[in-house]
N, C-alpha and C positions, 0 to 999 in steps of 0.2 A: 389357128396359129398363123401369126400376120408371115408374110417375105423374109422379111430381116432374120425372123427368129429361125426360121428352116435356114434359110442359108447359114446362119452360124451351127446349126445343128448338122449340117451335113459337112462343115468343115472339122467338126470335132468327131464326128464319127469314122471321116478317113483318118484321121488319129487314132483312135481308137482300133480301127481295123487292124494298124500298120505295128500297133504295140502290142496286140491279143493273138491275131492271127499269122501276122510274118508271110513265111511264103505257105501258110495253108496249115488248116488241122489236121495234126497227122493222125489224131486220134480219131476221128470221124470218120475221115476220108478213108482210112484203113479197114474200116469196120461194116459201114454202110454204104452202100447201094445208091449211087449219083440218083438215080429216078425216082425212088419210092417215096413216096408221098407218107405224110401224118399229120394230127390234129393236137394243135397243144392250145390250154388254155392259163391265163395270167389270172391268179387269184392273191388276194388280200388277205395278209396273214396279222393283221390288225386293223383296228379301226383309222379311218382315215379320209383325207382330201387327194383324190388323184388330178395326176398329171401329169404329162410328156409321152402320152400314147403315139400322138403323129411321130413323135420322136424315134419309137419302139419300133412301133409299123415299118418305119424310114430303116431300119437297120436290117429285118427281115429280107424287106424287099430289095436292098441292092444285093442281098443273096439269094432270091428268089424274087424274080422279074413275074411271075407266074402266080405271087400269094394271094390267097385269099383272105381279106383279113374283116374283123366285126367287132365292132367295140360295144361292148355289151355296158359298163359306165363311164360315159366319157369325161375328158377333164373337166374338172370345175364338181362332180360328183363325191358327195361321202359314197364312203363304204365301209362297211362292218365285217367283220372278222368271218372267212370263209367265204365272201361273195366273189364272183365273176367278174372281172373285168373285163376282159378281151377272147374271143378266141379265133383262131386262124390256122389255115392250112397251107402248108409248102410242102414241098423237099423236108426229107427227114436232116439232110445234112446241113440246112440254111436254116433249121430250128435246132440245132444242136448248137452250130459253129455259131450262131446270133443270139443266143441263149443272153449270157453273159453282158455283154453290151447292151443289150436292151433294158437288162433289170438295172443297170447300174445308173441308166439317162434315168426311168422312168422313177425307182425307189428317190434316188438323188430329188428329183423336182416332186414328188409325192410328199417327202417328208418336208418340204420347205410351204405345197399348199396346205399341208396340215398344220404345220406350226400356224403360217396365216389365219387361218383360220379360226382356231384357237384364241388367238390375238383378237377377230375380230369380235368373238365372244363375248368375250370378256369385257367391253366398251358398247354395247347393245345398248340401243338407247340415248347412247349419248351422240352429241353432235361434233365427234371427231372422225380423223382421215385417218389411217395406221399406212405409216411409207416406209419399204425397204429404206435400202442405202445402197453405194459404192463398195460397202466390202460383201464382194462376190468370189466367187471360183474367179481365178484369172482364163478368162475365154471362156466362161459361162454365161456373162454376163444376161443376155439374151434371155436366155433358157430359165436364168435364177430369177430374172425378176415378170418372166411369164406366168411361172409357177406362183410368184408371189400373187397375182390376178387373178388366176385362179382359185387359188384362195379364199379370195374378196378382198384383200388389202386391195392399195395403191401403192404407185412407183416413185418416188424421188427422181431427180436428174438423173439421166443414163450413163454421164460420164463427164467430163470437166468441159466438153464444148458448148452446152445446150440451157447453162444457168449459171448464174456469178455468186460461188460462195464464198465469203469474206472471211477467213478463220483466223485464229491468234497469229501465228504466224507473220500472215497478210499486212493484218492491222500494225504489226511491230513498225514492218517494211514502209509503211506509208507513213508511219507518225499518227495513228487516232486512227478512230470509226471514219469521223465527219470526213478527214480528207482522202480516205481510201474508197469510201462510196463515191466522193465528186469527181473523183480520178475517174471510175468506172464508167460514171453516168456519163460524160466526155469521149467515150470512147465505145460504147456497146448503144445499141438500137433500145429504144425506149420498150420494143416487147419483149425484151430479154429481164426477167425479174430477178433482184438484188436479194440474196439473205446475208445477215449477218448473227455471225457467234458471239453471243454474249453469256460472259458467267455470272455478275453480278446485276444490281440493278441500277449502279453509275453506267456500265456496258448499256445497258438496256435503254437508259435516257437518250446517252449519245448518238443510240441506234434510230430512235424514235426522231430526233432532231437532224439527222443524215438524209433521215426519209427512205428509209431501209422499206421495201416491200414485204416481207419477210424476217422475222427475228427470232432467233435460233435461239431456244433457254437449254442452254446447254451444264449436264452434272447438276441443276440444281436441285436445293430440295423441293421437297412438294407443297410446302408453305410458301417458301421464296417465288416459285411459279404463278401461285394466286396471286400474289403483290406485283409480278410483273403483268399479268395478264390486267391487272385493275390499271396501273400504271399506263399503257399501251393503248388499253382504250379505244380499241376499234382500229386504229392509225395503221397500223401493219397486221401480216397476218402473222402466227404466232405457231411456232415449232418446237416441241420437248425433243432431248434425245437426249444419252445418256446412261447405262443401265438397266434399261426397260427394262422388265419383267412381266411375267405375267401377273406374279403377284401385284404388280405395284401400275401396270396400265391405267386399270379402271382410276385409282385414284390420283392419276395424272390427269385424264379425260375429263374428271369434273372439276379439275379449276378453272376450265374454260378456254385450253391452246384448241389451236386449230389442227395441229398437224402434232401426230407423236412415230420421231421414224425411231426405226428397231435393225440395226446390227442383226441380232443374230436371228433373222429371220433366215439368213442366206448365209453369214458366216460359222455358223457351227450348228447346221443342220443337222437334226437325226435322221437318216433313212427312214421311208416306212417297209414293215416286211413285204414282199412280195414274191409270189414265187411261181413258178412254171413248171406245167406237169402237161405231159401223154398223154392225149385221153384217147385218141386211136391210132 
């Protein structure tokens, strides 16, 4: 897990601290013995892609400076239903009061490398990229599309400073495709690459005659996309988004776009189960 992604993770888990535990559990703290040590292990209560273990560790350990921790399948790993993930020793009260927080980063970024995954399944063979998006957790951002890596997908832009995307909106503002990209080209570094949103395949000419680096087939159908991808011609590289599905990836991939990004890899994630248990 690169710098960025722990620092965002350590800033949400002092959130997290401040919203779960307040000034301290009083249900622990009442019950158990500050020194006594125990052994708990993180198991798979379905089959899946994990991920966000450093994450999990990270929480442990700023309540137990002392942990021992062992990752038994680390992220980017399937696992099947009943297997081992992790197990670790602390303070029985830094695996009580850490319980909670830990499952919620790790199931969170588990079910999103599983969807990935999924995803990239389903396209096996062929010669396409599967890319998150922008709609993430707000302040998960990091975390959502590590998980997505994990996976095996790929990442889209991180955020509105780092690529120029042209969407309807945009286009209104400027008057056309053509002069909303010459605007930009004028104004942004030549290795900053240009996509543009096209719905139709008049969009799609304008986009190609712009000199658009990228052209976004956005909501189209699946037919409509082969006639753009022939249209396009090698000229830009080529981006479905729109509805994905799983049912309906694979037959996006073979009309021949380069890139198919998917929403709810990250926006309406399922958890996967996981769960924590005692074992000494």
């Amino acid at each position: 897990m690169d710098s960025k992604t722990l620092k965002s993770a350590e800033i949400l888990f002092e959130l997290a601290y401040a919203e779960d535990i307040g000034d301290g559990d009083i249900t622990t703290n009442n019950l158990v013995p500050p020194a006594q040590l125990k052994t708990a292990v993180m198991v798979a209560k379905e089959d899946g892609v994990i991920a966000g273990l450093p994450v999990a560790e990270m929480v442990f350990r700023k309540l137990d400076e002392n942990l021992v921790w062992k990752e038994v399948k680390p992220d980017g790993s399937q696992v099947r239903l009943g297997d081992v993930i992790a197990e670790f020793t602390g303070t029985y009260r830094a695996l009580l009061t850490g319980e909670r927080k830990a499952l919620n980063f790790l199931q969170r970024l588990s079910g999103i490398a599983t969807y990935a995954s999924l995803c990239m399944k389903e396209v096996e063979g062929l010669s396409v990229e599967i890319l998150d998006t922008r709609k993430t957790l707000p302040g998960y951002r990091y975390l959502d599309k590590y998980a997505v890596r994990m996976g095996g997908a790929s990442n889209h832009r991180f955020g509105l400073y780092d690529m120029v995307m042209i969407k309807d909106n945009h286009i209104q503002v400027a008057g056309g495709i053509k002069p909303a990209v010459e605007a930009i080209r004028k104004k942004v570094p030549m290795s900053i690459k240009i996509e543009v949103e096209t719905s139709n395949l008049a969009e799609v000419q304008e986009a190609i005659e712009a000199g658009a680096d990228i052209i976004m087939l956005d909501n189209m159908s699946s037919e409509m996309m082969a006639e753009a991808v022939k249209l396009i011609d090698k000229r830009a590289k080529i981006e479905a988004s729109g509805n994905m599905t799983l049912k309906r990836i694979r037959k996006v991939a073979s009309t021949g776009v380069d890139y198919i990004s998917i929403g709810a890899l990250t926006h309406s994630v399922k958890a996967l189960d996981i769960s924590q248990r005692i074992i000494d």
